[in-house]
mmCIF file as Biopython writes it, N, C-alpha, C and O atoms, coordinates in Angstrom:
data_model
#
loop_
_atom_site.group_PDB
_atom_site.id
_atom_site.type_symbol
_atom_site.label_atom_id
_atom_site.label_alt_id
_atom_site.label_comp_id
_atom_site.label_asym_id
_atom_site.label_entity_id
_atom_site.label_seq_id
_atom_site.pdbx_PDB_ins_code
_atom_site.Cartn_x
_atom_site.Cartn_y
_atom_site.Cartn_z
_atom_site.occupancy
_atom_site.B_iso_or_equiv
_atom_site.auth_seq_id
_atom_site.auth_asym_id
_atom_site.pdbx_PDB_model_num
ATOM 1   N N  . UNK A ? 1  ? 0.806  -1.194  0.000   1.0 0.0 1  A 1 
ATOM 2   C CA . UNK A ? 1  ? 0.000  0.000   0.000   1.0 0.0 1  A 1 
ATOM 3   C C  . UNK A ? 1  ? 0.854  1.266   0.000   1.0 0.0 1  A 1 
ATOM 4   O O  . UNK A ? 1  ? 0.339  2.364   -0.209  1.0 0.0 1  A 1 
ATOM 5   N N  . UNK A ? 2  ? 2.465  1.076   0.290   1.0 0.0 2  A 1 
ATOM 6   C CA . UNK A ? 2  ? 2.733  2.403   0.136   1.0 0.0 2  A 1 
ATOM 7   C C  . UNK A ? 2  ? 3.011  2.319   -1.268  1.0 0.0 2  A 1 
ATOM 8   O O  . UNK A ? 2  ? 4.142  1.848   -1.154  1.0 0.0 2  A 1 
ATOM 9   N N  . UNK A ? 3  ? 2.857  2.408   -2.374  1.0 0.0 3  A 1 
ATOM 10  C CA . UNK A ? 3  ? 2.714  2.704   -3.598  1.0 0.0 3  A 1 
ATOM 11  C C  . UNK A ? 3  ? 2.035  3.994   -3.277  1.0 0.0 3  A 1 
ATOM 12  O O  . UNK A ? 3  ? 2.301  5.170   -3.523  1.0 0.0 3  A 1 
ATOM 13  N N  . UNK A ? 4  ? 1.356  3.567   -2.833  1.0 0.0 4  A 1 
ATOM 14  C CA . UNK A ? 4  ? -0.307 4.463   -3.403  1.0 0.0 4  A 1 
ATOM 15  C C  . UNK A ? 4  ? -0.088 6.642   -2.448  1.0 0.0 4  A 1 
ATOM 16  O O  . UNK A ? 4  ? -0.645 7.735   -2.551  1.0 0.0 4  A 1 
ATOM 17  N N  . UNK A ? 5  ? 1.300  5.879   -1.501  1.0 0.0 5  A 1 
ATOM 18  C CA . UNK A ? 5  ? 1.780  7.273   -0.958  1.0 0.0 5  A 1 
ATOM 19  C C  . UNK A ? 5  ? 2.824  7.883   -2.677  1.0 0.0 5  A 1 
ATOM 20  O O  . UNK A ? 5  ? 3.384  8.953   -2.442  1.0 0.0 5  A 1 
ATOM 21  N N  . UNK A ? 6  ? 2.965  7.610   -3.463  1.0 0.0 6  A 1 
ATOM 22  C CA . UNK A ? 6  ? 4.203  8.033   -4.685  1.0 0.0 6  A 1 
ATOM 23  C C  . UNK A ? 6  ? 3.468  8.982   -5.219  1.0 0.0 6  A 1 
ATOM 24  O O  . UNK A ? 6  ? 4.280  9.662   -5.847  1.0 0.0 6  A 1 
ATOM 25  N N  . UNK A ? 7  ? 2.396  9.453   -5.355  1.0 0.0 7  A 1 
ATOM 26  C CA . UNK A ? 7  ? 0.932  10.095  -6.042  1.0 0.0 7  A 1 
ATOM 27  C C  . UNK A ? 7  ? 0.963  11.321  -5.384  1.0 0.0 7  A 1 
ATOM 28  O O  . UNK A ? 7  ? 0.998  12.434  -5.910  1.0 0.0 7  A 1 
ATOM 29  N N  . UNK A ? 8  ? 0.942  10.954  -3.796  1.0 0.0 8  A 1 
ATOM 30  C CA . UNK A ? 8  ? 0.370  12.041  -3.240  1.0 0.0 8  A 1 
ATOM 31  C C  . UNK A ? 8  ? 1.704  13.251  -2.990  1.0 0.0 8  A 1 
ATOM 32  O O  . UNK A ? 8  ? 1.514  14.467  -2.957  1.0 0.0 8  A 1 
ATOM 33  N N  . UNK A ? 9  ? 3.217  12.482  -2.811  1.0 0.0 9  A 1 
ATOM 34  C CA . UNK A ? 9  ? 4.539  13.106  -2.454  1.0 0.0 9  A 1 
ATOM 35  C C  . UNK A ? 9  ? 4.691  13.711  -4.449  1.0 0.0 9  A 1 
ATOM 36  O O  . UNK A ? 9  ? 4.931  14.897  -4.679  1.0 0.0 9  A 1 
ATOM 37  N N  . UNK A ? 10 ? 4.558  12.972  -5.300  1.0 0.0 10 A 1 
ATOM 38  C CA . UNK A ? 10 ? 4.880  14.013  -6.606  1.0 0.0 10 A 1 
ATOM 39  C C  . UNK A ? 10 ? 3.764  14.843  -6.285  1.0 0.0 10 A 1 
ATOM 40  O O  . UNK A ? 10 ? 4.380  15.664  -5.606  1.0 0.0 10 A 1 
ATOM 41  N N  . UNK A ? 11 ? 2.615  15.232  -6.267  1.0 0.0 11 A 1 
ATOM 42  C CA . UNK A ? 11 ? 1.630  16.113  -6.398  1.0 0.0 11 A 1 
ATOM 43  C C  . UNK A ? 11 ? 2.086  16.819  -5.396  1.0 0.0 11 A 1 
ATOM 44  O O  . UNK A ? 11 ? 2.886  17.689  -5.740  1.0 0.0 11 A 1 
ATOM 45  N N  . UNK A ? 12 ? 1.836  16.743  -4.163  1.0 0.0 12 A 1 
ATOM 46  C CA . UNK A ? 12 ? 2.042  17.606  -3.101  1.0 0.0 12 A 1 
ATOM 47  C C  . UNK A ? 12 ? 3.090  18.010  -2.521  1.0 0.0 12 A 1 
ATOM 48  O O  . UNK A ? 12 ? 3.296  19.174  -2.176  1.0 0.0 12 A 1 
ATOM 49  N N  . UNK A ? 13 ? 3.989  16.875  -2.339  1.0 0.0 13 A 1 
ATOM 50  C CA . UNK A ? 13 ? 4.960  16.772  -1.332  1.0 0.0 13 A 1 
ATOM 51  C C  . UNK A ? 13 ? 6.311  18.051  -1.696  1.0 0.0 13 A 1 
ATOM 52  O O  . UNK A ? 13 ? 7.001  18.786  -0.990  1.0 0.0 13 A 1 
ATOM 53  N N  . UNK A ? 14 ? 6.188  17.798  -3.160  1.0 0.0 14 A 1 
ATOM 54  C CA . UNK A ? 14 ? 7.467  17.854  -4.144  1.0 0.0 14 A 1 
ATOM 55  C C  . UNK A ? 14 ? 6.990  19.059  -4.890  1.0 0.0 14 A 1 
ATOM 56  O O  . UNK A ? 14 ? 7.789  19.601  -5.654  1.0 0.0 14 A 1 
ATOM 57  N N  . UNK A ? 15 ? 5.524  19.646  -4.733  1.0 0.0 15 A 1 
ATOM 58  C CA . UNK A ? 15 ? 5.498  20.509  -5.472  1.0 0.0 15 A 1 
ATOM 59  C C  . UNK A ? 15 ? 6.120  21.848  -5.463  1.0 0.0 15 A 1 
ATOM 60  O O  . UNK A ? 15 ? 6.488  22.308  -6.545  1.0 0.0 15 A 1 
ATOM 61  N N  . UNK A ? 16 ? 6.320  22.677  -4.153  1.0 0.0 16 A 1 
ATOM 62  C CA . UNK A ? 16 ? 7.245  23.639  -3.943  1.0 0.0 16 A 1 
ATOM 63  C C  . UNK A ? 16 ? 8.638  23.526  -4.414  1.0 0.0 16 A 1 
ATOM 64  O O  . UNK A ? 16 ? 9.057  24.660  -4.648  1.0 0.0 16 A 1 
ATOM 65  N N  . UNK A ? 17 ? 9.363  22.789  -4.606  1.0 0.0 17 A 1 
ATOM 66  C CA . UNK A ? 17 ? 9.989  22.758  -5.235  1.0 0.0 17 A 1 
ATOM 67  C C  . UNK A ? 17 ? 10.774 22.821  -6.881  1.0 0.0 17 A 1 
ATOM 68  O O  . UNK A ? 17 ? 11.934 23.041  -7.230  1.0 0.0 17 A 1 
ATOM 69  N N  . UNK A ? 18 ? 9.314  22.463  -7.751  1.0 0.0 18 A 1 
ATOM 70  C CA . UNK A ? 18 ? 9.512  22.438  -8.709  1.0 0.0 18 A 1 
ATOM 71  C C  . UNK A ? 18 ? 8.534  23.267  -9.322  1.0 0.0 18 A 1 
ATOM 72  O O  . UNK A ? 18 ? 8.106  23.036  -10.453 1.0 0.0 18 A 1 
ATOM 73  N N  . UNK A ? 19 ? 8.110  24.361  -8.522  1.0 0.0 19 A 1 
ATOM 74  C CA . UNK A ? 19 ? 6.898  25.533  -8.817  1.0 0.0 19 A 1 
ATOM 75  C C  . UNK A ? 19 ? 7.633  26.725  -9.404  1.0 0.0 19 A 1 
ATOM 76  O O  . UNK A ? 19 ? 7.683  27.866  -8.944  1.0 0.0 19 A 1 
ATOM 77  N N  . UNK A ? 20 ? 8.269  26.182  -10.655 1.0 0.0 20 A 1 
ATOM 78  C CA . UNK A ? 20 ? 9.051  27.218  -11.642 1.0 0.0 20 A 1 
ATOM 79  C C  . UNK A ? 20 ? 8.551  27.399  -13.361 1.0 0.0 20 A 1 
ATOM 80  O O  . UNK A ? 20 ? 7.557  26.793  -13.761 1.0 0.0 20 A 1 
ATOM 81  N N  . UNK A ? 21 ? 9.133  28.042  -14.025 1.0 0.0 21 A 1 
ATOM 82  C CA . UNK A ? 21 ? 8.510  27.615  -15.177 1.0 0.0 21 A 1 
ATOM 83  C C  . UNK A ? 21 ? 10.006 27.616  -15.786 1.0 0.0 21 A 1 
ATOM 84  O O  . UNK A ? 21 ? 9.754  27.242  -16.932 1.0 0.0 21 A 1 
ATOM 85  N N  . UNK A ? 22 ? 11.129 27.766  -15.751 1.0 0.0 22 A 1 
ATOM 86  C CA . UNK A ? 22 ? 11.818 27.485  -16.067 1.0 0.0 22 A 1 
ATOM 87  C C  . UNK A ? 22 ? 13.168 26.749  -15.694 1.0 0.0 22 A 1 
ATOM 88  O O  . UNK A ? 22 ? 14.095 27.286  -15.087 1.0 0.0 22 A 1 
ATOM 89  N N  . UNK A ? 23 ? 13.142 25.397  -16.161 1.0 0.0 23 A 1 
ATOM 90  C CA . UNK A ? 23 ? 13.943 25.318  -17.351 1.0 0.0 23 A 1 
ATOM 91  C C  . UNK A ? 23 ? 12.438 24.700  -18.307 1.0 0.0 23 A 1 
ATOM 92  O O  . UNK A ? 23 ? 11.316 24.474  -17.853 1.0 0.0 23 A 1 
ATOM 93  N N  . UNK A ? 24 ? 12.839 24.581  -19.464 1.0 0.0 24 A 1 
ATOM 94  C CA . UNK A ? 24 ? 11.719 23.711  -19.896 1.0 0.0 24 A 1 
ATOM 95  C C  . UNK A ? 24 ? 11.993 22.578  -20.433 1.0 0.0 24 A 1 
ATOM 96  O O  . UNK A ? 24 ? 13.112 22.305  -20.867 1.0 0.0 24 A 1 
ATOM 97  N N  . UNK A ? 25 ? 11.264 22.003  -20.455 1.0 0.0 25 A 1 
ATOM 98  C CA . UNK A ? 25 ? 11.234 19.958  -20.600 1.0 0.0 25 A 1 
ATOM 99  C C  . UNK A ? 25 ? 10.477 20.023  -21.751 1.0 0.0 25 A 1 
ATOM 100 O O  . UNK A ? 25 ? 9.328  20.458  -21.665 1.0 0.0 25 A 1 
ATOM 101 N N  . UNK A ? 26 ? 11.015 19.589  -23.038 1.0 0.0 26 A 1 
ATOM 102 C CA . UNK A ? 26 ? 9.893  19.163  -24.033 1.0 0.0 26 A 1 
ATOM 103 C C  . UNK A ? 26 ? 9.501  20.121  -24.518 1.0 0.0 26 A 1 
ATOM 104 O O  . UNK A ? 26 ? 8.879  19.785  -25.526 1.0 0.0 26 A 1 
ATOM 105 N N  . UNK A ? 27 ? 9.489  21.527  -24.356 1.0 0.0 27 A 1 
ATOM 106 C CA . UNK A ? 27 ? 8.844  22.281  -24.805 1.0 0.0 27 A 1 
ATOM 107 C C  . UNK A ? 27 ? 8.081  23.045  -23.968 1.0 0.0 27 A 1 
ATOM 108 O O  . UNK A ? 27 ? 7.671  24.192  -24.143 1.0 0.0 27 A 1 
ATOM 109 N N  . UNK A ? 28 ? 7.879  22.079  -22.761 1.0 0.0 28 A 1 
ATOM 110 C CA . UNK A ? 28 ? 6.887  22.534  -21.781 1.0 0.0 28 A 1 
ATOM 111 C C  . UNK A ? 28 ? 7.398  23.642  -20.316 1.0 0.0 28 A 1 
ATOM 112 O O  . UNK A ? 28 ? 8.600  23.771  -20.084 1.0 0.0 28 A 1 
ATOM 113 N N  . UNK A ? 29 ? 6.750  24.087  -19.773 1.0 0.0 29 A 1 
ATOM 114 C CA . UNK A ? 29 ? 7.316  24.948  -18.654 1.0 0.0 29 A 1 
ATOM 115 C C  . UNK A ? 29 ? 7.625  23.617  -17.752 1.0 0.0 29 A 1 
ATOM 116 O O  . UNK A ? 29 ? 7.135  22.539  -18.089 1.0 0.0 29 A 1 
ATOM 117 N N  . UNK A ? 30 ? 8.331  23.713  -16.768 1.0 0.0 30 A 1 
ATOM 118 C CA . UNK A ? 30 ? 9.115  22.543  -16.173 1.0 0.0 30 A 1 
ATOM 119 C C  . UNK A ? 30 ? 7.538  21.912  -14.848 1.0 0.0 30 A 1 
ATOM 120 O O  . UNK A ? 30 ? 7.184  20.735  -14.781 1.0 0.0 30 A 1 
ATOM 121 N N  . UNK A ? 31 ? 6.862  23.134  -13.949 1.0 0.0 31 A 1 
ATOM 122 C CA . UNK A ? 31 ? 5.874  22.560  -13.574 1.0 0.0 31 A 1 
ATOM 123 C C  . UNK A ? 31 ? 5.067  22.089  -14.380 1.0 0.0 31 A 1 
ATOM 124 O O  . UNK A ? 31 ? 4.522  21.054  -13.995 1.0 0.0 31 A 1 
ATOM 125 N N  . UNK A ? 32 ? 4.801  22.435  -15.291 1.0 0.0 32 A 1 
ATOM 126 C CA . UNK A ? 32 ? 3.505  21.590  -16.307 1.0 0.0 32 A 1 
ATOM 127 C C  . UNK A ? 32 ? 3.916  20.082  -16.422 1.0 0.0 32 A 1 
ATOM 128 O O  . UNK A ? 32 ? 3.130  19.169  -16.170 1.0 0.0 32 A 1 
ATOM 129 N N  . UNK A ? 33 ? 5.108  19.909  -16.792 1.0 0.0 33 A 1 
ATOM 130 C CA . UNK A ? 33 ? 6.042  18.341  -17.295 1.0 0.0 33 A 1 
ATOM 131 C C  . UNK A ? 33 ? 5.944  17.604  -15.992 1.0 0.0 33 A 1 
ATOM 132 O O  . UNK A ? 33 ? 5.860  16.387  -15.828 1.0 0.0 33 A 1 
ATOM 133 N N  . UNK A ? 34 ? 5.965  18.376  -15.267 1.0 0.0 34 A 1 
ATOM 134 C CA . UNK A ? 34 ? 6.358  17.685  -13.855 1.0 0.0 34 A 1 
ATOM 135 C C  . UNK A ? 34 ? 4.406  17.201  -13.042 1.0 0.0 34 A 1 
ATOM 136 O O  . UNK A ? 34 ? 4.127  16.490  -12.077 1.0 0.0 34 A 1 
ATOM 137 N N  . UNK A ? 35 ? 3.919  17.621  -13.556 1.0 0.0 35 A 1 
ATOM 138 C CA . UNK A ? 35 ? 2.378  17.595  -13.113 1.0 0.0 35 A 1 
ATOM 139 C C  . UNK A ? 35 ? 1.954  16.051  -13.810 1.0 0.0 35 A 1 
ATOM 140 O O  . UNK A ? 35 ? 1.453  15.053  -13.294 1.0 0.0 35 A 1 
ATOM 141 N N  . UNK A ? 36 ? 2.517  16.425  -15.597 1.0 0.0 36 A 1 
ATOM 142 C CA . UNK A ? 36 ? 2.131  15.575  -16.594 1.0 0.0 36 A 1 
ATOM 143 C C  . UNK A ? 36 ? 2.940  14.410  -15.950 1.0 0.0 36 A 1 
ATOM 144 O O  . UNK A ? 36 ? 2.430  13.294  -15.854 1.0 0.0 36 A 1 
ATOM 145 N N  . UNK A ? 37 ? 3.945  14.616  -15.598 1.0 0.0 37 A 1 
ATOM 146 C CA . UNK A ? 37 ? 4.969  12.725  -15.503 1.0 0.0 37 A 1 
ATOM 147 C C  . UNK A ? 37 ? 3.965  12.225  -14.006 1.0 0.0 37 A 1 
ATOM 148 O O  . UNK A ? 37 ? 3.419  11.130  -13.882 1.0 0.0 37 A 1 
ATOM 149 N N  . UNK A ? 38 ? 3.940  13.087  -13.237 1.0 0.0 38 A 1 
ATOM 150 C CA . UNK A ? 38 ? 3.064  12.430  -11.786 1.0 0.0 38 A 1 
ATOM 151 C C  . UNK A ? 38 ? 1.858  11.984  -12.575 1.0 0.0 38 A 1 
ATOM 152 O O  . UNK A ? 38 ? 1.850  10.797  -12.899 1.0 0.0 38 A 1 
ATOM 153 N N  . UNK A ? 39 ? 0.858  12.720  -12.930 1.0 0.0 39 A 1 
ATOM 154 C CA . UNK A ? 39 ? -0.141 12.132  -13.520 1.0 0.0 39 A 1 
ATOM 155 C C  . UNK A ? 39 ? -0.243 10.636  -13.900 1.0 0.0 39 A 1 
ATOM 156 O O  . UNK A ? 39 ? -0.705 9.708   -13.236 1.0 0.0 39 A 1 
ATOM 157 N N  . UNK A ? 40 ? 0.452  10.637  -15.471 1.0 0.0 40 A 1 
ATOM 158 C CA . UNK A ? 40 ? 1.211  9.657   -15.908 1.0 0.0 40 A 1 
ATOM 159 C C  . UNK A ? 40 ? 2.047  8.441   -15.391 1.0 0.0 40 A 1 
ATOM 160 O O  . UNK A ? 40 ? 2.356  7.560   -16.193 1.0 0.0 40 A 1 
ATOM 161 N N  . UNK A ? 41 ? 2.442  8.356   -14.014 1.0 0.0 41 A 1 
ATOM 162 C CA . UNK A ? 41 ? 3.203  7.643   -13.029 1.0 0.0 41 A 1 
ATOM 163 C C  . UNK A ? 41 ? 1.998  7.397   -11.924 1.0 0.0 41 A 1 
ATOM 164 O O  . UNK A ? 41 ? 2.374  6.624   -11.043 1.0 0.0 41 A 1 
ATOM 165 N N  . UNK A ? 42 ? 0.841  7.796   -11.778 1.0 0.0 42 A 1 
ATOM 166 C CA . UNK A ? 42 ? -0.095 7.334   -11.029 1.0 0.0 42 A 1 
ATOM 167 C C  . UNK A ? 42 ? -0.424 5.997   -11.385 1.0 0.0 42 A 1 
ATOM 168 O O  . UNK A ? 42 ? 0.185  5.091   -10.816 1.0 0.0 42 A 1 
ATOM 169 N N  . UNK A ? 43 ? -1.500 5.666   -12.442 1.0 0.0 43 A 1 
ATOM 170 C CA . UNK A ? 43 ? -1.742 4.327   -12.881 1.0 0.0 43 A 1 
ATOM 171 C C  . UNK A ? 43 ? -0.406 3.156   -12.753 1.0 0.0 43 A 1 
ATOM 172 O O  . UNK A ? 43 ? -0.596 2.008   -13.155 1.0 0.0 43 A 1 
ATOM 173 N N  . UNK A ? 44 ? 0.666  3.481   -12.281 1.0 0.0 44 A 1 
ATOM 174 C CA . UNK A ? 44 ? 1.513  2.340   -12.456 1.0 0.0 44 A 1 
ATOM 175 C C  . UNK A ? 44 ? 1.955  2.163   -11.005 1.0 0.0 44 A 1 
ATOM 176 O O  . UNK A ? 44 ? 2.537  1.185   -10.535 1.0 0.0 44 A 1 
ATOM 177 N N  . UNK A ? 45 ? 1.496  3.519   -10.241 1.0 0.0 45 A 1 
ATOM 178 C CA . UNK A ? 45 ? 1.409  3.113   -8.722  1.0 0.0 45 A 1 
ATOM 179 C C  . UNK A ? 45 ? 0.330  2.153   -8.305  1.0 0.0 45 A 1 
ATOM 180 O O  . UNK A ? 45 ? 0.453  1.011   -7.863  1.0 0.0 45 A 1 
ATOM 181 N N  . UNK A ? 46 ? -0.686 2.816   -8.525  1.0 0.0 46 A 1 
ATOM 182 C CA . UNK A ? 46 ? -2.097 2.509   -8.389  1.0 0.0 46 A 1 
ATOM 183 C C  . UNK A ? 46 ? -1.742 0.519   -8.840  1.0 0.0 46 A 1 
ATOM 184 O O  . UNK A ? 46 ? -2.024 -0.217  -7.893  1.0 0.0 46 A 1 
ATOM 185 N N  . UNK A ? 47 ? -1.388 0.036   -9.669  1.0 0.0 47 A 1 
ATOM 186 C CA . UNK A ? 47 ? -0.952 -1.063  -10.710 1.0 0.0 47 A 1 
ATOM 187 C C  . UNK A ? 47 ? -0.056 -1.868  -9.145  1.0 0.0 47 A 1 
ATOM 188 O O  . UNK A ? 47 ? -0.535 -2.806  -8.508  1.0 0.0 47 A 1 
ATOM 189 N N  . UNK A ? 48 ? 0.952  -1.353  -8.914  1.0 0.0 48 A 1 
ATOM 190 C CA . UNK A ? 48 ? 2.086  -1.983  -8.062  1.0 0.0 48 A 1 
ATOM 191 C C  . UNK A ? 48 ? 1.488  -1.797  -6.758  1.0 0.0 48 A 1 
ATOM 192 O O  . UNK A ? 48 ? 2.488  -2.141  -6.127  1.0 0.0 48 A 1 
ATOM 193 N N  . UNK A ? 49 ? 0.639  -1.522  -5.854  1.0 0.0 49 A 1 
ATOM 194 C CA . UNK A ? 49 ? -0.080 -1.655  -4.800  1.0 0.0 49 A 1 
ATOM 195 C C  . UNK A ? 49 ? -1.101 -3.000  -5.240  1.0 0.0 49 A 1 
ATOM 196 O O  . UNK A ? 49 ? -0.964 -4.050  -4.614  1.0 0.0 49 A 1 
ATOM 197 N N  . UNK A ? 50 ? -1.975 -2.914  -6.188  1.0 0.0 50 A 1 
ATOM 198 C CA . UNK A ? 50 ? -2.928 -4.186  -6.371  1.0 0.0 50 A 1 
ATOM 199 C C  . UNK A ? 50 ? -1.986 -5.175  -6.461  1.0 0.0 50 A 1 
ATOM 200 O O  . UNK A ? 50 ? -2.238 -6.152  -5.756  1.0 0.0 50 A 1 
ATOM 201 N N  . UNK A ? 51 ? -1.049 -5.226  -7.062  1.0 0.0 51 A 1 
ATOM 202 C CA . UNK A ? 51 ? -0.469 -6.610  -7.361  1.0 0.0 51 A 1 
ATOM 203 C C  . UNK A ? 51 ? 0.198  -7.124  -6.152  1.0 0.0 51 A 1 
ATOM 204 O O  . UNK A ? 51 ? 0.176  -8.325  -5.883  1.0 0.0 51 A 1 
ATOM 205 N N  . UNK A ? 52 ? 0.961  -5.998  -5.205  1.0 0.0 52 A 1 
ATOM 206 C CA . UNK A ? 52 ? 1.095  -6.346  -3.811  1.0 0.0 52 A 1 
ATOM 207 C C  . UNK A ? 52 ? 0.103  -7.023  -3.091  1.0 0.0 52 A 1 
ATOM 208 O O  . UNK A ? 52 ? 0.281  -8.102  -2.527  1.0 0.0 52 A 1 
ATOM 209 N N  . UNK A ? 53 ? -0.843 -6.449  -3.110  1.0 0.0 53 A 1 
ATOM 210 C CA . UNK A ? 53 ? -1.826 -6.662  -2.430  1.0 0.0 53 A 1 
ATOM 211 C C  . UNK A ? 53 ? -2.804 -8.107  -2.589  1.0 0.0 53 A 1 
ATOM 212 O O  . UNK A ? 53 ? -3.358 -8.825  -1.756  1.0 0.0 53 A 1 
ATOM 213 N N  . UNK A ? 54 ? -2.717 -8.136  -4.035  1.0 0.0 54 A 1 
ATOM 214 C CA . UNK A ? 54 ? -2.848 -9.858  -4.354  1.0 0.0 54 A 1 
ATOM 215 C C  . UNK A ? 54 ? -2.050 -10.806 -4.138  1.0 0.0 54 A 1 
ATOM 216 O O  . UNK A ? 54 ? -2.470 -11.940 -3.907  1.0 0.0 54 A 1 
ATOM 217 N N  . UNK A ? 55 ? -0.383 -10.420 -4.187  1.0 0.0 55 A 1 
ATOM 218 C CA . UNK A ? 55 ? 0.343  -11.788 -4.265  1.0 0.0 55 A 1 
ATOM 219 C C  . UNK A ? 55 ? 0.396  -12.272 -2.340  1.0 0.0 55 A 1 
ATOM 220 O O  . UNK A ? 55 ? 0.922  -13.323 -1.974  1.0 0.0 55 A 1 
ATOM 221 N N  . UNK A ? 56 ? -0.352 -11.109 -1.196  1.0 0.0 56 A 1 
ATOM 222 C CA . UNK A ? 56 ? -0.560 -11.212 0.090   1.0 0.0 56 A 1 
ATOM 223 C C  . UNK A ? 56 ? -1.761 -11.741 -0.034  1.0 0.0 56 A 1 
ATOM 224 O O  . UNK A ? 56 ? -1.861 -12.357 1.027   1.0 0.0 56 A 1 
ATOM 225 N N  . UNK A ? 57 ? -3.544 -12.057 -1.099  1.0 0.0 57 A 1 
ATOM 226 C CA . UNK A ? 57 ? -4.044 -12.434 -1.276  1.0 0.0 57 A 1 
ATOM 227 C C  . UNK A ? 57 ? -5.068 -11.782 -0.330  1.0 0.0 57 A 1 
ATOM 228 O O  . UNK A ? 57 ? -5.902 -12.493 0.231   1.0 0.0 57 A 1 
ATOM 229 N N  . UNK A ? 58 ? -5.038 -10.750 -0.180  1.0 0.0 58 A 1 
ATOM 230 C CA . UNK A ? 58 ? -6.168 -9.382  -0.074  1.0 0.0 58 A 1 
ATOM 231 C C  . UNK A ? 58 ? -6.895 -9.277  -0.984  1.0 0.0 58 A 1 
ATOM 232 O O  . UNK A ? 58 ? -7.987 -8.769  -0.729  1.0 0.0 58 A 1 
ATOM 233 N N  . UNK A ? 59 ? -6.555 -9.803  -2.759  1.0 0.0 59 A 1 
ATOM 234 C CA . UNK A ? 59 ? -7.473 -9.369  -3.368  1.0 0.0 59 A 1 
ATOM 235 C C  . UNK A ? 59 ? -8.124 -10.262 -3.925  1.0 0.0 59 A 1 
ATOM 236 O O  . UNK A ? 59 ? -9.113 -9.975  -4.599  1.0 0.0 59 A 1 
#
């Protein structure tokens, strides 16, 4: 289940830190990229908690 803390530390935890717009990533202002990769890196948290959680047979 701590997967499911990786979501909340990129969104929140980590956000003062990277509350710039420059350098840019891709094209993009560096918070925007950085919003988009957490986003994007959720479902594979979300993914690695269930499968924990099954091979303990919780699910």
């Amino acid at each position: 289940m701590l997967w499911l803390l990786v979501p909340y530390v990129l969104f929140l935890g980590v956000l003062p830190l990277v509350d710039r717009v420059r350098p840019t990533v891709l094209g993009l202002p560096f918070l925007f990229f950085w919003l988009l990769a957490a986003t994007l890196l959720t479902p594979a948290a979300v993914f690695l908690a269930w499968r924990g959680d099954r091979k303990r047979g919780r699910a």
